[in-house]
C-alpha positions in Angstrom: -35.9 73.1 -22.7 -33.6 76.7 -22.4 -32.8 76.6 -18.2 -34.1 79.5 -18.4 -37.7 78.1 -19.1 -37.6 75.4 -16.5 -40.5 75.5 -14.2 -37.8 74.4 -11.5 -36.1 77.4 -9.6 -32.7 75.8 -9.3 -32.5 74.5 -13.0 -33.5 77.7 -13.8 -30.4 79.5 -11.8 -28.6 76.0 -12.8 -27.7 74.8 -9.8 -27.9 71.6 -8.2 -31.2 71.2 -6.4 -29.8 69.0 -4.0 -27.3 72.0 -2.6 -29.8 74.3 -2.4 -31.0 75.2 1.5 -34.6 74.4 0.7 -35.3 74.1 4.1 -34.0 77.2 5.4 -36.2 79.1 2.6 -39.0 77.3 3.0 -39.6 77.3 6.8 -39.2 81.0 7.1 -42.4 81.7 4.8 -46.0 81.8 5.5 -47.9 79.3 5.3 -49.6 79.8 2.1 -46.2 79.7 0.2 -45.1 76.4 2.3 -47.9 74.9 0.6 -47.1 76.2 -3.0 -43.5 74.7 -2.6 -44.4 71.3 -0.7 -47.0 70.5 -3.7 -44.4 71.9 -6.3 -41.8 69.8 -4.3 -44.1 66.8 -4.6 -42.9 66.7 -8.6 -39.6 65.8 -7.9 -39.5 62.1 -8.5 -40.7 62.2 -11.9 -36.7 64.9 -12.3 -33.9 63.1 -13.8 -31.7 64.3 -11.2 -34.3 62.7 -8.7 -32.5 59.6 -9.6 -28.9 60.3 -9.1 -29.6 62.2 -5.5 -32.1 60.5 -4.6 -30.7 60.2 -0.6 -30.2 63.6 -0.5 -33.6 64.5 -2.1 -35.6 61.9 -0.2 -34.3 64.0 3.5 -35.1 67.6 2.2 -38.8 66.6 0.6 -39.4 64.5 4.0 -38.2 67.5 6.3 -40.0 69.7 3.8 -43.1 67.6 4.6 -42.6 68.0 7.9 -42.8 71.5 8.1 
């Protein structure tokens, strides 16, 4: 798959999902959209990258739930 067909935003732009300030975007949009990006969020276990940051993923998608 092209980058620029990956259903992922940050593959898309091809950067590392793990850098990315997910909770800073998520938190300041309304509700509706939280939920979009907490269920589309909920996907990334099954990403290969999942594996290799998996720490770092682990805090955002908990603080993400937490929102």
């Amino acid at each position: 798959m092209h980058p620029s067909e990956a259903p992922c935003p940050s593959f898309r732009e091809r950067k590392g999902c793990w850098e990315i300030d997910w909770i800073g975007i998520i938190s300041s949009l309304p509700p509706e959209k939280k939920e979009y990006w907490r269920k589309f969020m909920s996907k990334c276990p099954n990403c290969p990258v999942y594996a290799v940051h998996r720490e770092e993923k682990d805090r955002v998608l908990q603080r993400i739930d937490s929102l």
